[in-house]
C-alpha positions as CSV (number, residue, x, y, z in Angstrom):
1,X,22.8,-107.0,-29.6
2,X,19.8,-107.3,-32.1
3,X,19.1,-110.6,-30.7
4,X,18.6,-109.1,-27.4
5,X,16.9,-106.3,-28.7
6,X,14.8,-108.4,-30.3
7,X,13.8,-110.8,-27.0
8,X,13.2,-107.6,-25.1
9,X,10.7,-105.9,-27.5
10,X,9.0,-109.3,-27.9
11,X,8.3,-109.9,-24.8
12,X,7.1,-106.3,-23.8
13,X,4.5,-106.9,-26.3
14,X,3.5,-109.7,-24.8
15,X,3.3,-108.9,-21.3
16,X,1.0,-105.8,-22.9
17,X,-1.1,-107.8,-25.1
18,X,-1.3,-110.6,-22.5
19,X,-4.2,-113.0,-22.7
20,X,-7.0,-113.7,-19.9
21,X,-5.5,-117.1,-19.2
22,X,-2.9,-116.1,-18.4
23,X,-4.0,-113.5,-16.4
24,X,-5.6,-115.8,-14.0
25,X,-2.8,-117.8,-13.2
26,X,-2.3,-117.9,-9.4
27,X,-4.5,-117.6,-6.6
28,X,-5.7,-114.3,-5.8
29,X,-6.7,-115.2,-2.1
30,X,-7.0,-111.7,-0.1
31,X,-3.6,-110.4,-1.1
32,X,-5.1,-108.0,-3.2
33,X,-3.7,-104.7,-4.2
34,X,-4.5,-101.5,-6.3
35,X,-1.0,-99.4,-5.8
36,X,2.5,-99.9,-5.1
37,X,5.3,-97.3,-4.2
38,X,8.5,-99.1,-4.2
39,X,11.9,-97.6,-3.4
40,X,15.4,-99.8,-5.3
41,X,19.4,-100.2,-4.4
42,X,20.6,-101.4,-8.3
43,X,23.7,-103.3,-8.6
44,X,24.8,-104.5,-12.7
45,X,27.3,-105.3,-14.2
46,X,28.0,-101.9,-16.1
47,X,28.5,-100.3,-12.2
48,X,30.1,-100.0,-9.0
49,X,28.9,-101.5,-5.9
50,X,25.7,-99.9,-5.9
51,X,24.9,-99.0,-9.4
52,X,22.0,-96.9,-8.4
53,X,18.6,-95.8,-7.1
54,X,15.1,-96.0,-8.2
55,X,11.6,-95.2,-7.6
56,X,8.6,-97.2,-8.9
57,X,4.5,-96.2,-8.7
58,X,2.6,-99.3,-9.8
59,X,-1.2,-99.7,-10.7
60,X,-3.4,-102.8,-11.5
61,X,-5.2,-102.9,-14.5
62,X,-6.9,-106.4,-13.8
63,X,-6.4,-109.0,-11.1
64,X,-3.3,-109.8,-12.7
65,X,-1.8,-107.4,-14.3
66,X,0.0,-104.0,-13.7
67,X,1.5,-100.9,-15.5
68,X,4.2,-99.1,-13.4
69,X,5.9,-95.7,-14.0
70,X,9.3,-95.8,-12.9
71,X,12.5,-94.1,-12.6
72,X,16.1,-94.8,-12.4
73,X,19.5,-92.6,-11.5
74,X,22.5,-95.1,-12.4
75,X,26.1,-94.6,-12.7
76,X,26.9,-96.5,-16.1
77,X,31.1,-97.3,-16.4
78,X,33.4,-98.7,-19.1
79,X,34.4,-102.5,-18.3
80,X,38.1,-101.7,-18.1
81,X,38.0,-98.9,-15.4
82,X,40.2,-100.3,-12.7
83,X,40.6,-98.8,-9.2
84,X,44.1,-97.7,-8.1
85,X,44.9,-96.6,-4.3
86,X,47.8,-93.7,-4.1
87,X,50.6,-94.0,-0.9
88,X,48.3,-91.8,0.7
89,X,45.6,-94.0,0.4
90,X,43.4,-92.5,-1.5
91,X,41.3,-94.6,-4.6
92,X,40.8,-93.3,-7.8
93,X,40.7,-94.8,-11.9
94,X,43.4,-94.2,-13.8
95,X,42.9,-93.1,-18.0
96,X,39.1,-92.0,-17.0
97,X,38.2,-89.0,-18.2
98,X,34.2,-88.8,-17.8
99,X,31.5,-89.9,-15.7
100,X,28.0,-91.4,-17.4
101,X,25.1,-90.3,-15.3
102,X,21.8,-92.0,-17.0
103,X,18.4,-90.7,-16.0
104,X,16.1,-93.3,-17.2
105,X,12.1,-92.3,-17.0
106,X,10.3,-95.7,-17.9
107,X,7.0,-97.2,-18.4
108,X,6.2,-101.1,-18.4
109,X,3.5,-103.9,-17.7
110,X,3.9,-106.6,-15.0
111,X,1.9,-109.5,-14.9
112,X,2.1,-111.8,-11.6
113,X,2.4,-115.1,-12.5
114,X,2.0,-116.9,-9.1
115,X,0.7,-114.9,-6.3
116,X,1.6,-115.4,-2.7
117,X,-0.7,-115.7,0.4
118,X,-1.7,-112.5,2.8
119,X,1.0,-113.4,4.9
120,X,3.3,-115.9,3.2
121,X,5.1,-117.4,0.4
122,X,7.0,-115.8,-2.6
123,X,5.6,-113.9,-5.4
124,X,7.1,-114.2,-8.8
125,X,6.4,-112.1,-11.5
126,X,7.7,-110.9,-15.1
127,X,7.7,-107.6,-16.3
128,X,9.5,-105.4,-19.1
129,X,9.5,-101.3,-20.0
130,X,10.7,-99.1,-22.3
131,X,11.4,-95.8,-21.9
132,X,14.4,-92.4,-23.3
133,X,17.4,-92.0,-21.5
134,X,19.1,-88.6,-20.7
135,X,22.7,-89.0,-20.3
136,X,24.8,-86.4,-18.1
137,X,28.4,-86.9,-19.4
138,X,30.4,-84.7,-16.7
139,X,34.7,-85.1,-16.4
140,X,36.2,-87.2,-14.5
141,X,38.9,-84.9,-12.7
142,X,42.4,-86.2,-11.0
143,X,44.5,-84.7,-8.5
144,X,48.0,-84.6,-9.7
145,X,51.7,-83.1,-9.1
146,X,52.3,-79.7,-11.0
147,X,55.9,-79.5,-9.3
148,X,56.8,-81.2,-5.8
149,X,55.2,-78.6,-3.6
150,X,52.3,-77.6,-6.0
151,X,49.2,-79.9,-7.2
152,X,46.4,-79.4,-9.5
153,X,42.7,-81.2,-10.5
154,X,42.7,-81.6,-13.8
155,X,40.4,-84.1,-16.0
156,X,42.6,-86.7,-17.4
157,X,44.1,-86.4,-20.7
158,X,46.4,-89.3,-22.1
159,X,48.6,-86.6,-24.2
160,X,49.7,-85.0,-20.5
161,X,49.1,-88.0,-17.7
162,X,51.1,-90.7,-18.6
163,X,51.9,-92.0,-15.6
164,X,49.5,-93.1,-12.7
165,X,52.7,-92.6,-10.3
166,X,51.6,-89.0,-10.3
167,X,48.4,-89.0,-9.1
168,X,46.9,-88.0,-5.5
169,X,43.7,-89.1,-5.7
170,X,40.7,-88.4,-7.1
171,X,39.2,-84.6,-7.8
172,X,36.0,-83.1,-5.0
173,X,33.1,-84.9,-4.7
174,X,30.7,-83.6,-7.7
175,X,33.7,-81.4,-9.2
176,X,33.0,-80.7,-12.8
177,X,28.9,-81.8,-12.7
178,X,28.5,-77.9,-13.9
179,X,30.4,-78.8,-16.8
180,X,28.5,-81.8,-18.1
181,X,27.5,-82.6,-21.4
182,X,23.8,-84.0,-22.3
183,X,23.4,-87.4,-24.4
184,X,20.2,-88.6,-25.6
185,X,19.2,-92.3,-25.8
186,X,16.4,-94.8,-25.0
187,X,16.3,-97.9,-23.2
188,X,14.5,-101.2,-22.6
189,X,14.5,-104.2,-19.9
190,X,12.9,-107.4,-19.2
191,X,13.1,-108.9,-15.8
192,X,11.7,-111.4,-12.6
193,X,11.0,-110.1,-9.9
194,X,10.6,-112.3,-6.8
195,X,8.6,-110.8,-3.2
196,X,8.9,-111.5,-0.2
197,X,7.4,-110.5,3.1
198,X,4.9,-111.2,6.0
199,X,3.1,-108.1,5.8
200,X,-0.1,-107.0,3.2
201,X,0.7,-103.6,3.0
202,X,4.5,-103.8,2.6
203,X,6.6,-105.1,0.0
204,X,10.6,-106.5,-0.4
205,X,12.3,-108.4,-3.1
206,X,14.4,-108.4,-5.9
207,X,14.4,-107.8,-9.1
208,X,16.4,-109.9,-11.3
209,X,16.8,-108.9,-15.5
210,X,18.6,-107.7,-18.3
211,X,19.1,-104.1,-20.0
212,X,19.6,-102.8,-23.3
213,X,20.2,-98.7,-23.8
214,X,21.4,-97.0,-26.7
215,X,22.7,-93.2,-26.9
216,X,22.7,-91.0,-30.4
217,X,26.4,-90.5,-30.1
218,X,29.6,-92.2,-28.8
219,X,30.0,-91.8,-25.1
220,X,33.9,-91.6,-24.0
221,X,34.4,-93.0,-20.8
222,X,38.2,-93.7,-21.7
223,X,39.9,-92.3,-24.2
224,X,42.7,-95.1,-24.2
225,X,40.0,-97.8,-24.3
226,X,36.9,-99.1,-27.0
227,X,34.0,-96.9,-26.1
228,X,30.7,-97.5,-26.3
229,X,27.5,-96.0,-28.4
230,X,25.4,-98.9,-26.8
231,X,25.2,-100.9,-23.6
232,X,23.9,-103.8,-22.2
233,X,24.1,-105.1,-18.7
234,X,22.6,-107.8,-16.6
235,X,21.3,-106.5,-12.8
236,X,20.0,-106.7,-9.8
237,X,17.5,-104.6,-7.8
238,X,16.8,-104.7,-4.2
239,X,13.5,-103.2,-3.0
240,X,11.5,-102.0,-0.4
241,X,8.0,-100.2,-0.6
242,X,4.5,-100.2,0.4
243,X,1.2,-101.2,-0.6
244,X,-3.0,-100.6,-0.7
């Protein structure tokens, strides 16, 4: 984890303190830009099929290099969570008792390391941010038998639901998101990002990197399982935005 830690804040610093030379790498040509708006699908490995959404506002500050404001809504799981589908068809996680919602405000520097042409070729450049995390911590609620002709949502509780043979399903879409619980953290990442398109004022690619994120308490995903006060996850980000 320190190692990692470590890699990310190095290389932040860098990207920040970068040098003219290394500014200048690429050809410029006319694909020049001054802001970017860029909309994201995220998919890592601490998530579901789509991990979550983001928006990014980008500046330049030279030729070269870029600061971007950005912000990220991801759902944020426990490794062990496995999927279960009742006889009536409905999926749900057995021995989960709480969602992680993390809110992640961020601020980083990109630097474009080879620039593409007006209307071709790939872009490739490496950027990193750092930024707090605000963690919404709501239950995770399960449908379950009270008697054979009586059910009830309740979140799980390993003391009472011992068996996943009693389950329905999951609880209501956003049941329980009035009863969260707020966990504080901060977060870095360092990634590639690689664009595409035949267009100068609109952008898509992906984003390819690596996230560290620590919270000030314990987060319990599942109470049967090893939880986590810190998490790291590798990801991917698709995007879509526009240019000027």
């Amino acid at each position: 984890m320190r190692n990692n830690m470590k890699y990310i804040t190095g290389l932040l610093l860098l990207l920040i303190s970068s040098t003219p030379l290394l500014a200048q790498r690429g050809d410029a040509g006319n694909y020049e830009y001054d802001r970017e708006v860029l909309f994201g699908i995220n998919k890592n490995t601490n998530g579901g099929l789509i991990g979550g959404i983001s928006l990014k506002i980008g500046t330049a500050i030279d030729d070269n290099l870029y600061q971007f404001f950005q912000v990220e809504l991801v759902n944020v799981k426990n490794p062990k969570e496995v999927r279960y589908t009742t006889n009536l068809g409905n999926s749900y996680i057995f021995g989960k008792s709480n969602y992680l919602y993390a809110i992640r405000p961020q601020y980083g520097r990109e630097i474009v390391m080879f620039k593409k042409a007006p209307h071709q070729g790939v872009q490739v450049s490496a950027l990193a941010a750092i930024g707090p995390t605000l963690g919404l911590v709501a239950p995770y609620y399960i449908e379950v038998y009270r008697s054979r002709t009586e059910t009830v949502r309740q979140q799980y509780n390993p003391e009472v639901h011992q068996s996943r043979f009693d389950v329905l399903g999951p609880g209501r879409l956003f049941e329980g998101i009035g009863e969260s619980e707020i966990a504080f953290g901060a977060h870095a990442k360092a990634a590639l990002a690689f664009e595409f398109g035949f267009f100068k004022s609109n952008v898509t690619g992906v984003e390819l990197g690596y996230l560290f994120e620590g919270f000030s308490k314990e987060i319990e995903l599942m109470p049967t399982t090893e939880n986590r006060q810190l998490f790291h996850s590798a990801y991917f980000t698709l995007f879509y935005g526009f240019r000027r």
